[in-house]
C-alpha positions as CSV (number, residue, x, y, z in Angstrom):
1,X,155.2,40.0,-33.8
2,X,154.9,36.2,-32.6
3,X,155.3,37.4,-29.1
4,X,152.7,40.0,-28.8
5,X,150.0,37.4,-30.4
6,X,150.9,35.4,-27.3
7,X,150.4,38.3,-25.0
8,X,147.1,38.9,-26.4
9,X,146.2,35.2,-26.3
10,X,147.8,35.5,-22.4
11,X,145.6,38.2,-21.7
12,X,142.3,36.0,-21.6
13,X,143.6,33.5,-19.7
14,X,142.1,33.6,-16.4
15,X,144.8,33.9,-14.2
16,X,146.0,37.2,-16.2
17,X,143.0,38.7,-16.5
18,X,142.5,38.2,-12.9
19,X,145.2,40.6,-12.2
20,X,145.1,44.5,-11.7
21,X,145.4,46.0,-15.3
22,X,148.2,48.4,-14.2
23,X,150.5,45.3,-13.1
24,X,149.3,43.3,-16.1
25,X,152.1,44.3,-18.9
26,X,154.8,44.4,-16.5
27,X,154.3,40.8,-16.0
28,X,154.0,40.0,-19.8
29,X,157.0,41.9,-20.6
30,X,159.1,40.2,-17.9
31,X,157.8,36.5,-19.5
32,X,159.7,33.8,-21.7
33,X,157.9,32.6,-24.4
34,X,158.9,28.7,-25.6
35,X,157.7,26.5,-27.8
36,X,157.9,22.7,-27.3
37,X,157.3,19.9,-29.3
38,X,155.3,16.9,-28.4
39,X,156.8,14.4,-26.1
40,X,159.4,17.7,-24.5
41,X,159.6,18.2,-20.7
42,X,158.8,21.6,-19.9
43,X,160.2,20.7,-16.1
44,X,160.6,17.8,-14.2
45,X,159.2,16.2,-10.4
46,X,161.5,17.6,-8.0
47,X,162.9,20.4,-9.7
48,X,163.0,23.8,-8.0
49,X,159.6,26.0,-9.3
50,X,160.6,29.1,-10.3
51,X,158.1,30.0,-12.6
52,X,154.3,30.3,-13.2
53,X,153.3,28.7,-16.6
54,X,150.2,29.7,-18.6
55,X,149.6,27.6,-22.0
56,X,149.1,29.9,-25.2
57,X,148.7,27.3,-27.8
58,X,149.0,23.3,-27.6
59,X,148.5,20.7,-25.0
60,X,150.5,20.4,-21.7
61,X,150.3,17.1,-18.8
62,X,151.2,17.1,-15.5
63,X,152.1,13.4,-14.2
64,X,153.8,11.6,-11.7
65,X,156.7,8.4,-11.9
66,X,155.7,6.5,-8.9
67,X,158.8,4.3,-7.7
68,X,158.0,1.4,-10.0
69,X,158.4,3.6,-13.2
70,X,154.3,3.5,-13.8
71,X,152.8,7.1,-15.0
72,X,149.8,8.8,-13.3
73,X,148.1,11.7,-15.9
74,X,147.3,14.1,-12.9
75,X,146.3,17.1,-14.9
76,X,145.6,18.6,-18.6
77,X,145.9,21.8,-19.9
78,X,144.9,23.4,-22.8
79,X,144.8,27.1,-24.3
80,X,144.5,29.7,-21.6
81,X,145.2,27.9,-18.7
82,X,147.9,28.2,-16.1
83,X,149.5,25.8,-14.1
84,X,152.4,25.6,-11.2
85,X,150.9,28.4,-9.0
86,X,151.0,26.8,-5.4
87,X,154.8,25.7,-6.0
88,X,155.9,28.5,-7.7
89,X,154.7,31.0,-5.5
90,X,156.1,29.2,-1.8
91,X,159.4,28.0,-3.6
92,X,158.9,24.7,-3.4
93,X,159.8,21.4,-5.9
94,X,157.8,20.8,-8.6
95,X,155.7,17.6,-7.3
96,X,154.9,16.4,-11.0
97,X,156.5,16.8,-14.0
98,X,154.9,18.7,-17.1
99,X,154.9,17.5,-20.8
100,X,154.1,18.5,-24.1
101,X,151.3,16.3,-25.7
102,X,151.1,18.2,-28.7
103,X,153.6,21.0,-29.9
104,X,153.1,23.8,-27.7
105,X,153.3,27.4,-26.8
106,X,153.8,28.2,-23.3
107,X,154.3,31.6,-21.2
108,X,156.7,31.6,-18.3
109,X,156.2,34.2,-15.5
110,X,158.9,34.3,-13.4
111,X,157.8,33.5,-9.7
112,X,160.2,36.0,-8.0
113,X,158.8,39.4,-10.2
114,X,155.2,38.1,-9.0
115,X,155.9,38.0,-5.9
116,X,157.7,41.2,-5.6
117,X,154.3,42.8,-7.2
118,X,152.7,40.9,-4.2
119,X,154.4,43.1,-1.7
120,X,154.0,46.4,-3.6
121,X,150.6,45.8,-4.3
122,X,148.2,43.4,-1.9
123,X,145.8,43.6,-4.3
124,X,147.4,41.4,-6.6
125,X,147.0,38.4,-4.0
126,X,143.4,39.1,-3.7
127,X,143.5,38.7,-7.6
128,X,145.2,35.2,-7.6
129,X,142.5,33.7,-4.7
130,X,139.4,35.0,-7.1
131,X,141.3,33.1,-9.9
132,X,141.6,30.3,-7.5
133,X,137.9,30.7,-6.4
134,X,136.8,31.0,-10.5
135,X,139.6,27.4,-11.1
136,X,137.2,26.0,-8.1
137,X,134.0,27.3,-9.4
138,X,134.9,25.6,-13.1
139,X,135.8,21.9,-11.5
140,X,132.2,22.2,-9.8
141,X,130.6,22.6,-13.0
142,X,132.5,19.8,-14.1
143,X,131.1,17.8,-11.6
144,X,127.8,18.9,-12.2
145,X,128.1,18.0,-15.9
146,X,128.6,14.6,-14.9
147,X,125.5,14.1,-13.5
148,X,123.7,16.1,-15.4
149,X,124.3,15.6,-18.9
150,X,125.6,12.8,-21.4
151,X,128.8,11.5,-22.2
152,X,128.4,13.4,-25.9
153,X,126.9,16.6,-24.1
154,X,130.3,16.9,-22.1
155,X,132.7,16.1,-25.0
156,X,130.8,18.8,-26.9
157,X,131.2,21.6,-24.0
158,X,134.7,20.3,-23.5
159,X,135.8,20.9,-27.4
160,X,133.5,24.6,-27.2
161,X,135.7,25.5,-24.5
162,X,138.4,25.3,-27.4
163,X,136.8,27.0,-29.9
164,X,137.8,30.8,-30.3
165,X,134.4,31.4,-31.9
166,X,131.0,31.6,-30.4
167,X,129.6,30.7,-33.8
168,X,130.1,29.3,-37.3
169,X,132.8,26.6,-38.5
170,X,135.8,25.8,-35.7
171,X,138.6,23.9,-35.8
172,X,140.7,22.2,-32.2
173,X,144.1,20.4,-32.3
174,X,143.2,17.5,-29.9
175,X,146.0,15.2,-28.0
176,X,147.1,12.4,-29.7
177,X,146.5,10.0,-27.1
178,X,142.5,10.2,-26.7
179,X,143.0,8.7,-22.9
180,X,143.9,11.6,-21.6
181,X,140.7,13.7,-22.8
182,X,138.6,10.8,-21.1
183,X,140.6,11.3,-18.0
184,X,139.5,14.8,-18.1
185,X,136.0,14.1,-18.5
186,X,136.2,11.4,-15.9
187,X,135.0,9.1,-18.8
188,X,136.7,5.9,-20.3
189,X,138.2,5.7,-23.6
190,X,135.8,2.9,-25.3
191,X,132.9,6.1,-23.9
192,X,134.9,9.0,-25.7
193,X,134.7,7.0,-28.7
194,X,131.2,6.5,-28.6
195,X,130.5,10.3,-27.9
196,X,133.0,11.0,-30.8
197,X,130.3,9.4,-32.7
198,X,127.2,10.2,-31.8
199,X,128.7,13.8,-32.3
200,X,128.5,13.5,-35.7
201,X,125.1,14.4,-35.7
202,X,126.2,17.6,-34.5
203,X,128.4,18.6,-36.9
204,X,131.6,17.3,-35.2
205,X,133.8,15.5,-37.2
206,X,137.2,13.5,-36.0
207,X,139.7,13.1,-37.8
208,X,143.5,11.6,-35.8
209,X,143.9,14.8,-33.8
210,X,141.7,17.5,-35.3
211,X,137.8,18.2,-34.4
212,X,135.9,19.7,-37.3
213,X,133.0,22.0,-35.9
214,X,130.5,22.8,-38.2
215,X,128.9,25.6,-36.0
216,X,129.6,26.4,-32.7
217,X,126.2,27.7,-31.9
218,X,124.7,24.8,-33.2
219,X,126.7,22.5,-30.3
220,X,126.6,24.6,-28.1
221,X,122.9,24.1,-28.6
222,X,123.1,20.7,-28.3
223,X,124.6,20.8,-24.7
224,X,121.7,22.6,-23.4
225,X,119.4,20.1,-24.7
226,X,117.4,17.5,-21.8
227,X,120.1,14.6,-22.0
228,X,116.8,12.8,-23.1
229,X,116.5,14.4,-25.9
230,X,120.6,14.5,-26.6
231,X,120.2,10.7,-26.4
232,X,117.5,10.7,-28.8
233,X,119.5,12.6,-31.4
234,X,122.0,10.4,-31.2
């Protein structure tokens, strides 16, 4: 029973729901569903990419060792998003390495039954580039929120994109280590804190790794506010 929840929690993620419906189960049936706990590899820089991985519940990073044993955070995912597409698909070594942050539930698609769909069905490669495009069109947004709205404004659209409610009380799981959210938001730690707190006007309550939403509508209201008016509520 565990399993199909995941499939119906794959199904909205957008590189699934990208793909031809027909082709759609065959690819869920064919995937391994894991759990990991925090701090667990999922795979490591220079391993062989034989899968496609789509997170279902949880926190995943992908980072680099440079030679002097120093980390870079390249990437974080969160429910509904896929990584390991590129590599996967041209059989190619993983370039990063992927961790669990929090415990997680991840979805494995083997790389070798995508492909083989590829070449039955060309369609399904015109589905992966408007994913791609829609992957694009989401970090442009991002890069319009950062000059368009406040710190607090893009922590607030960052945790609705977490909520599985449009309205009412919601609750996230949030990485321990706050860094990597304010890497995300292109922000600085001391900057998520203050947003954190000028939240709580909002209804948004922090507590360690949990966000407390009192209603969903009511932030998401808040990010359409005129940042001048956001500030003043603050």
């Amino acid at each position: 029973m565990a399993h199909e929840h995941y499939k119906a929690i794959a199904r909205n993620s957008l590189l699934i729901r990208s793909l031809p419906e027909q082709h759609i189960e065959t690819l869920l049936s064919h995937a391994h569903f894991r759990h990991y706990e925090r701090g667990e590899n999922i795979f490591l820089q220079d391993e062989e990419a034989t899968a496609i991985h789509v997170v279902i519940d949880g926190w995943v990073k992908l980072f680099r060792v440079a030679p002097n044993g120093a980390e870079a955070v390249v990437s974080i995912f969160a429910c509904g998003e896929s990584f390991g597409e590129a590599v996967a698909l041209r059989g190619n070594n993983y370039p990063v390495s992927a961790e669990a942050v929090t415990a997680a539930e991840v979805m494995h698609i083997p790389s070798s039954l995508l492909i083989s769909l590829m070449k039955e069905d060309p369609q399904i490669g015109l589905s992966i580039l408007a994913s791609t495009f829609m992957h694009l069109h989401s970090l442009v947004e991002q890069l319009e929120q950062l000059k368009a709205q406040t710190g607090a404004q893009r922590v607030a659209e960052f945790l609705l994109t977490l909520c599985r409610s449009n309205s009412g009380p919601c609750e996230v799981i949030l990485p321990y280590d706050k860094v990597l959210i304010a890497g995300r938001l292109g922000m600085k730690p001391e900057s998520l804190s203050r947003a954190f707190a000028r939240l709580k006007t909002a209804g948004v309550q922090i507590k360690k790794n949990h966000a407390a939403i009192a209603d969903a509508k009511r932030l998401r209201e808040y990010t359409e506010d005129d940042p001048a008016d956001a500030w003043n509520k603050a």
